[in-house]
DRENKENU-900941 format. One record per atom (N, C-alpha, C): y, z, x; atom name; residue number from 1. Coordinates in steps of 0.2 Angstrom, whole numbers, always signed. Each point is the difference from the previous one (the first is absolute). Example, Ala and Ser with C-alpha at 12.3 -4.5 7.8 and 13.67 -1.06 7.14 Angstrom:
% residues 2
     y     z     x atomo num
   -28   +39   +66     N   1
    +6    +0    -4    CA   1
    +6    +0    +4     C   1
    +5    -4    -2     N   2
    +6    +1    +4    CA   2
    +5    +3    -4     C   2
END
This chain:
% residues 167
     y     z     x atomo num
   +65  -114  -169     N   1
    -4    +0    +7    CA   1
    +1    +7    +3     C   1
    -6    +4    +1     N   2
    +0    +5    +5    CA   2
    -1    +0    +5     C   2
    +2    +6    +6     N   3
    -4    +1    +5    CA   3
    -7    -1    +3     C   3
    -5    +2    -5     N   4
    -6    +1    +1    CA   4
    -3    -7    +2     C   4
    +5    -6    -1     N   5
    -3    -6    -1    CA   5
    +4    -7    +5     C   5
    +5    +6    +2     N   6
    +5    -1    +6    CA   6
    -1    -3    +7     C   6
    -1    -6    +4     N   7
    +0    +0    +6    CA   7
    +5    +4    +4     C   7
    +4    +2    -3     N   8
    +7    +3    +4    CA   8
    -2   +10    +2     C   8
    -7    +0    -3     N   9
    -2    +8    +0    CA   9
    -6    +2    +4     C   9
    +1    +2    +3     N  10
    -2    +6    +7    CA  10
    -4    +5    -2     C  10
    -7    +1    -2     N  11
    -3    +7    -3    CA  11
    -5    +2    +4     C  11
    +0    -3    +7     N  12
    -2    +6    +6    CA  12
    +1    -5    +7     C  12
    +0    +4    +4     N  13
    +0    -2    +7    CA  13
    -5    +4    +6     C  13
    -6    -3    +1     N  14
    -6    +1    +1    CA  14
    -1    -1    +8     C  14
    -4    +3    +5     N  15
    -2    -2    +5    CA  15
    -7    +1    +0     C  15
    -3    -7    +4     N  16
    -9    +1    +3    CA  16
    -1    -2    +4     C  16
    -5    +7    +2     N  17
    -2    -1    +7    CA  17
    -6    -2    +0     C  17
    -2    -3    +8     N  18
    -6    +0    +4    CA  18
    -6    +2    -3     C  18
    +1    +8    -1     N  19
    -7    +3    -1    CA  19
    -3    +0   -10     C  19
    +4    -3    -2     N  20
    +1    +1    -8    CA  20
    +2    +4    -4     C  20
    +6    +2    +3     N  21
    +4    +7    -4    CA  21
    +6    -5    -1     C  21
    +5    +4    -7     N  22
    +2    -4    -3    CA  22
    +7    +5    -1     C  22
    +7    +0    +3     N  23
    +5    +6    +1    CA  23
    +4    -2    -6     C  23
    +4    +1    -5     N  24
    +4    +1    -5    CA  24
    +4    -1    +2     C  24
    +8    -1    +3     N  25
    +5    +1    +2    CA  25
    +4    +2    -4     C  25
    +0    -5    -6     N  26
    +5    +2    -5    CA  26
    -3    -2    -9     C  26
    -1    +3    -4     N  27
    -1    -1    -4    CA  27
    +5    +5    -8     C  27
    +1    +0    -6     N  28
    +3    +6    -1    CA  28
    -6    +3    -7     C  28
    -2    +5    +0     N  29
    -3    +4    -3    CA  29
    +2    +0    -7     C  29
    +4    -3    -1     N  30
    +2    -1    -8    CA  30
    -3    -9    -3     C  30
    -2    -2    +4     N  31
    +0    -7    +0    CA  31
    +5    -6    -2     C  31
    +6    +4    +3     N  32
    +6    -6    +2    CA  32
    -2    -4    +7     C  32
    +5    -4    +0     N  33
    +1    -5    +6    CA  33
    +6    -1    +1     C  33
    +1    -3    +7     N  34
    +7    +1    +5    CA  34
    +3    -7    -3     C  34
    +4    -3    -3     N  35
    +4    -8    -3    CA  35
    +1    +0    +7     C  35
    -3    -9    +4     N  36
    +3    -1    +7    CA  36
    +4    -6    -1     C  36
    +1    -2    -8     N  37
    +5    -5    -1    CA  37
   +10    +4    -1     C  37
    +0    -3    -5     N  38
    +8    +3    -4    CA  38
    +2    +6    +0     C  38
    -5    +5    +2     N  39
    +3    +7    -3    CA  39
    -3    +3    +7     C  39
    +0    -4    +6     N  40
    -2    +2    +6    CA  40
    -3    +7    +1     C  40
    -6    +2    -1     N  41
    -1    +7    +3    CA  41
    +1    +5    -5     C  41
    +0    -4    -5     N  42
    +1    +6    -7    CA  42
    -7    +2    -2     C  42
    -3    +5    -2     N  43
    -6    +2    -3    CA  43
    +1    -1    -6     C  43
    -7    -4    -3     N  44
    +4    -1    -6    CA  44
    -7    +1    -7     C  44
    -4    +2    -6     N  45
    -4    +1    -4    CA  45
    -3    -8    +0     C  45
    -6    -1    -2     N  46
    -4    -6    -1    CA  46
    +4    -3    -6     C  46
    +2    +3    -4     N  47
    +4    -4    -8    CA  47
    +8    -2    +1     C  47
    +1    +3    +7     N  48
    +9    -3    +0    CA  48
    +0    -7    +0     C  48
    +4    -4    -1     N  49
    +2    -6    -2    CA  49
    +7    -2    +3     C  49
    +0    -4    +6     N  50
    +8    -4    +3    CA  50
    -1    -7    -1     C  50
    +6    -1    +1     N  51
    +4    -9    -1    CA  51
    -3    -2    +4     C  51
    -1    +1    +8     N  52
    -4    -3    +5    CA  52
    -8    +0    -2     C  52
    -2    +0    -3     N  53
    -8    +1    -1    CA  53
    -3    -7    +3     C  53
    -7    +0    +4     N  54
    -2    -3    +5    CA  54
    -8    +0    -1     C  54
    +0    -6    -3     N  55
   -10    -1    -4    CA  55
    -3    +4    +6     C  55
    -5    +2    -2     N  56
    -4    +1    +7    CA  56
    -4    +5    +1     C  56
    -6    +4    +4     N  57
    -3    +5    +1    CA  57
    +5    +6    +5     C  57
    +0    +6    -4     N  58
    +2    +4    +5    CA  58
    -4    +0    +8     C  58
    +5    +3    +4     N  59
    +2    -1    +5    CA  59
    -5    +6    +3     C  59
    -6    +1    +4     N  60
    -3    +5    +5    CA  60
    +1    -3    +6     C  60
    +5    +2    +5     N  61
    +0    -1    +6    CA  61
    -6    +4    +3     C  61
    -5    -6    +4     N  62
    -5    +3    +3    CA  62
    +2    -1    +9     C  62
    -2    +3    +6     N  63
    +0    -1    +5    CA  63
    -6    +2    +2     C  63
    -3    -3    +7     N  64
    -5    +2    +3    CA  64
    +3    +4    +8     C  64
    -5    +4    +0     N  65
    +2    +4    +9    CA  65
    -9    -2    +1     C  65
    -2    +1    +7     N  66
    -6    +2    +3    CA  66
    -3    +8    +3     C  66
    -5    +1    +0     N  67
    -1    +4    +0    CA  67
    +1    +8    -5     C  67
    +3    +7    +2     N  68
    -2    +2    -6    CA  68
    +8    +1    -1     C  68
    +2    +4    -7     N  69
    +8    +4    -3    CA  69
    +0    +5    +9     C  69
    -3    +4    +1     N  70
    +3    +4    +5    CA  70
    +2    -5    +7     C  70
    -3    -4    +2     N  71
    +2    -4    +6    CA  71
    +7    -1    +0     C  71
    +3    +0    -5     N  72
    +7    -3    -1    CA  72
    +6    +6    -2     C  72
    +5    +0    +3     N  73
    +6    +5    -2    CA  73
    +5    -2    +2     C  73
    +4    +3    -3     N  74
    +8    +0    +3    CA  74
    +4    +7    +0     C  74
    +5    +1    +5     N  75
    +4    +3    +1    CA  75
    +3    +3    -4     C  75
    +1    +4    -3     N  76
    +8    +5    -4    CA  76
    +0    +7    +2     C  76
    +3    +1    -4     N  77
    +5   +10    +1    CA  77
    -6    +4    -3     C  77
    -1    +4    +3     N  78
    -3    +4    +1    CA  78
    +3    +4    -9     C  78
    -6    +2    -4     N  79
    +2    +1    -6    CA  79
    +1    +9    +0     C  79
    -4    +4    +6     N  80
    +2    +7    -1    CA  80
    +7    +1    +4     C  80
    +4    -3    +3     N  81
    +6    +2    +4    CA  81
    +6    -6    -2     C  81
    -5    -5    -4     N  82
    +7    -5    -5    CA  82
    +2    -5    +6     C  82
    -3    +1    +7     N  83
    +3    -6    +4    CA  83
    +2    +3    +6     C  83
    +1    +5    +1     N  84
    +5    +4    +3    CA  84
    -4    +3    +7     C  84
    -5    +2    +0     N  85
    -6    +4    +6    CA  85
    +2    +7    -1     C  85
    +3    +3    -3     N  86
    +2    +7    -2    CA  86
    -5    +2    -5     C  86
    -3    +6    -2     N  87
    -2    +2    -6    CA  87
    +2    +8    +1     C  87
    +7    +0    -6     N  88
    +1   +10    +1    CA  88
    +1    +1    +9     C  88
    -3    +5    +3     N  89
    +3    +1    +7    CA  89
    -1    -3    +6     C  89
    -7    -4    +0     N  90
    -3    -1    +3    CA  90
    +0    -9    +0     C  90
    -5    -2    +7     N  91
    -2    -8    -1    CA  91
    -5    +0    -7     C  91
    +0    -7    -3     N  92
    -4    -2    -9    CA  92
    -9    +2    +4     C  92
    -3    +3    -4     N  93
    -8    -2    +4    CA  93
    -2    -7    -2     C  93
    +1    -5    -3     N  94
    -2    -4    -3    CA  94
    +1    -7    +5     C  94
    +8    +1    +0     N  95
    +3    -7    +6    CA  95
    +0    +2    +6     C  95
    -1    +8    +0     N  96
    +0    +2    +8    CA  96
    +8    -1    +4     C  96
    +6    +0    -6     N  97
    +6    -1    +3    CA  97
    +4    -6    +2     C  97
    -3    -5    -3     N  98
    +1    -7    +2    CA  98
    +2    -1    -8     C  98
    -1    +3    -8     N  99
    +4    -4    -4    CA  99
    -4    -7    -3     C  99
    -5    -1    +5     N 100
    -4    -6    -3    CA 100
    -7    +2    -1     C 100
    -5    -2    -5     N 101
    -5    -2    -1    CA 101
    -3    -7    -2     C 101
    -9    +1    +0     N 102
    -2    -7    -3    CA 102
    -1    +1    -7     C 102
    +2    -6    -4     N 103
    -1    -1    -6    CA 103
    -7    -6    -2     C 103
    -7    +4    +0     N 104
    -5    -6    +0    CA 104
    -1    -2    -7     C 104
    -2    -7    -2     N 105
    +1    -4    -6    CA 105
    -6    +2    -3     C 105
    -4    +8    +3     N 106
    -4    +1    -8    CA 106
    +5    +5    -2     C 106
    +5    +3    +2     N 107
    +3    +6    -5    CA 107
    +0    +6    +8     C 107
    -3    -1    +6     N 108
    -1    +5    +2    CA 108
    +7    +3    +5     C 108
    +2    +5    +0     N 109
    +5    +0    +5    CA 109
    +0    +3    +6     C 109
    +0    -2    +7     N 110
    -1    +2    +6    CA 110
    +2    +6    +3     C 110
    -1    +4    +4     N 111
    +1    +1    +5    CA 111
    +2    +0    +7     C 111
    +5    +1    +4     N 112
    +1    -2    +5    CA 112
    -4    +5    +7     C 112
    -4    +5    -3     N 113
    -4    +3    +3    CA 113
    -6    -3    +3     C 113
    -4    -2    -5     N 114
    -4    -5    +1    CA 114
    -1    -8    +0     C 114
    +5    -1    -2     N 115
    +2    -6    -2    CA 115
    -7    -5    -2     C 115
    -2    +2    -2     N 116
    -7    -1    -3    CA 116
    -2    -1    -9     C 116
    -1    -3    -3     N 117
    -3    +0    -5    CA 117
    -6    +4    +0     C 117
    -2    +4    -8     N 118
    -6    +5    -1    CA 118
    -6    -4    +1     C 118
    -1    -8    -1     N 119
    -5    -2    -1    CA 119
    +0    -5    +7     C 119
    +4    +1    +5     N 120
    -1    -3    +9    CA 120
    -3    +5    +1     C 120
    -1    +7    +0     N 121
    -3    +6    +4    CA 121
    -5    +2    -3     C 121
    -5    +2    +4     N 122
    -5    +6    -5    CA 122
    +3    +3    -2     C 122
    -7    +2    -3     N 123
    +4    +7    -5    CA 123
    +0    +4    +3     C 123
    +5    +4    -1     N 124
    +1    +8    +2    CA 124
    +1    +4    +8     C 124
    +2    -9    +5     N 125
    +1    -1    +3    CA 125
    +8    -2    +4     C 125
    +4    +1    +5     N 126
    +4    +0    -1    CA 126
    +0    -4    +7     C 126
    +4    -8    +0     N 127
    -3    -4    +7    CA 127
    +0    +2    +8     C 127
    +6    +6    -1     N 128
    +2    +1    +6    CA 128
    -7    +4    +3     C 128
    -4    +3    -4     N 129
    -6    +5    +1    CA 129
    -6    -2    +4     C 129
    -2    +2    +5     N 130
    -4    -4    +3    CA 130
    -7    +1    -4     C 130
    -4    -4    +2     N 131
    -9    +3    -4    CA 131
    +0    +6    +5     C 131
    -5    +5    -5     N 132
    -4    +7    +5    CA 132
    -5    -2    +2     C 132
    -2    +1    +6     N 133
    -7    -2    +5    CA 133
    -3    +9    +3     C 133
    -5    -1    +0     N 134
    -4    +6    +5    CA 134
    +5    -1    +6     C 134
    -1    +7    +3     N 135
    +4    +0    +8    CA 135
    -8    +0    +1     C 135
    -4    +1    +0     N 136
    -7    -1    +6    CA 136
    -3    -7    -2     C 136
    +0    -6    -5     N 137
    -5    -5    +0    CA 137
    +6    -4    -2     C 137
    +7    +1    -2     N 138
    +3    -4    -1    CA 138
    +0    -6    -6     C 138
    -5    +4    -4     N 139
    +0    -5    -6    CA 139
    +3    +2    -6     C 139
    +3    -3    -6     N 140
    +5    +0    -2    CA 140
    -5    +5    -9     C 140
    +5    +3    -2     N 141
    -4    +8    -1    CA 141
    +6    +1    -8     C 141
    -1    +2    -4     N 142
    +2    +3    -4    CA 142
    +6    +5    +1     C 142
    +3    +2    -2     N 143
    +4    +6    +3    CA 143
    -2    +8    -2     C 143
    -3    -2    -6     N 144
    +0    +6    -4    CA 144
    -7    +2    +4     C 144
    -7    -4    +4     N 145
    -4    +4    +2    CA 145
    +0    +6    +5     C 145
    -5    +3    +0     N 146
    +1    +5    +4    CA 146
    -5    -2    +6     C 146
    -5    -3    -1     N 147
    -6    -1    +5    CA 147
    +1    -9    +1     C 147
    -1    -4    +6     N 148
    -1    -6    +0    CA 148
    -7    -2    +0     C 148
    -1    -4    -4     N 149
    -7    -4    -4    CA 149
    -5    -4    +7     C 149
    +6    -1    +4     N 150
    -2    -5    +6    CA 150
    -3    +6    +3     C 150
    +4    +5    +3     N 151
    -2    +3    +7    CA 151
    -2    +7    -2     C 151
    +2    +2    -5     N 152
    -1    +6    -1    CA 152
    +5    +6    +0     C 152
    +6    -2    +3     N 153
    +5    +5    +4    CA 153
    +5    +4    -5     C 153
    +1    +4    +2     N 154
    +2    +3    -6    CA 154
    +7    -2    +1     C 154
    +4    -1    -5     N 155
    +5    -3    +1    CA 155
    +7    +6    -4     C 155
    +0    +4    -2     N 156
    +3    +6    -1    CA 156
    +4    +3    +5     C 156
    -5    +2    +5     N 157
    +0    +4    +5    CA 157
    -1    -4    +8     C 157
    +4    -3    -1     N 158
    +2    -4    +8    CA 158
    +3    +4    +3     C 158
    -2    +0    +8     N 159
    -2    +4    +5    CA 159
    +6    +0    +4     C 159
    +2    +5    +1     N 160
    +9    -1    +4    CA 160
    -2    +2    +5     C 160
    +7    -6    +4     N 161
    +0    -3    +3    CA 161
    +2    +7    +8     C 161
    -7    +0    +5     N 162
    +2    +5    +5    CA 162
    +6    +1    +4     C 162
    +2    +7    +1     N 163
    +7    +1    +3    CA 163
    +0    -7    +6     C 163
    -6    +0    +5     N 164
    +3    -4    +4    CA 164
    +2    -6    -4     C 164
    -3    -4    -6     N 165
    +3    -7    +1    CA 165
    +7    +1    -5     C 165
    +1    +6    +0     N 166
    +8    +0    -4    CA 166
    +5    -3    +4     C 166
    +0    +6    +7     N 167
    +3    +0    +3    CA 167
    -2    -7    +7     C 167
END
């Protein structure tokens, strides 16, 4: 009797979500599996054979979340400063000196800047940023124009601000 055929064997640990994405957690690239009987947490080939062998379908631990992989994280040490909020002289850019980041359950690693996922934000946005609006019509505008489509104003060459209303 082998493992392949093993209820005592583990050959993935799986999460699904809400939106139909499906996370891998742990699988191994060689096609072993983990023995969760006698040889606890041993990796072990589909053809190994122990004394405890246990009739039965290997074992895919499945779990559901709702919603999507990024909604969900947890907390660790920051991977460029190892934990520590140091990197070389300065504070880490990453943890921003805190040592902690988010670990989200698609693979992505956070941020303590944004504290944001790439896929909660526009693109090429950055939250803190407000939208650009015309200063004459007030409607919300490209940044890269030069003229607004609304009012006509040139938006390059905005008009400063006279000595009296400085002072």
């Amino acid at each position: 009797m082998n493992c392949a055929s093993c209820g005592h064997w583990l050959v993935r640990v799986e999460i699904k979500y809400g939106n139909g994405d499906t996370i891998i957690k742990w699988s191994d690239p060689q096609g072993r599996g983990k023995c969760t009987g006698p040889l606890a947490d041993t990796i072990t080939a589909p053809d190994f054979g122990c004394i405890k062998y246990e009739a039965g379908e290997p074992i895919v631990q499945s779990s559901f979340k709702e919603g999507n992989p990024w909604n969900y994280w947890t907390p660790g040490p920051c991977p460029d400063c190892g934990g520590r909020g140091m990197a070389g002289d300065g504070v880490d850019d990453r943890c921003c000196g805190t040592g902690q980041v988010r670990y989200y359950d698609d693979g992505f690693i956070g941020d303590n800047r944004s504290k944001m996922h790439p896929k909660e934000k526009p693109f090429g946005k950055r939250p803190d940023d407000p939208t650009p609006v015309c200063f004459n019509c007030y409607k919300s505008i490209d940044q890269h124009w030069n003229v607004c489509p609304y009012c006509g104003t040139n938006l390059k060459e905005r008009q400063k601000p006279a000595l009296a209303d400085v002072l």
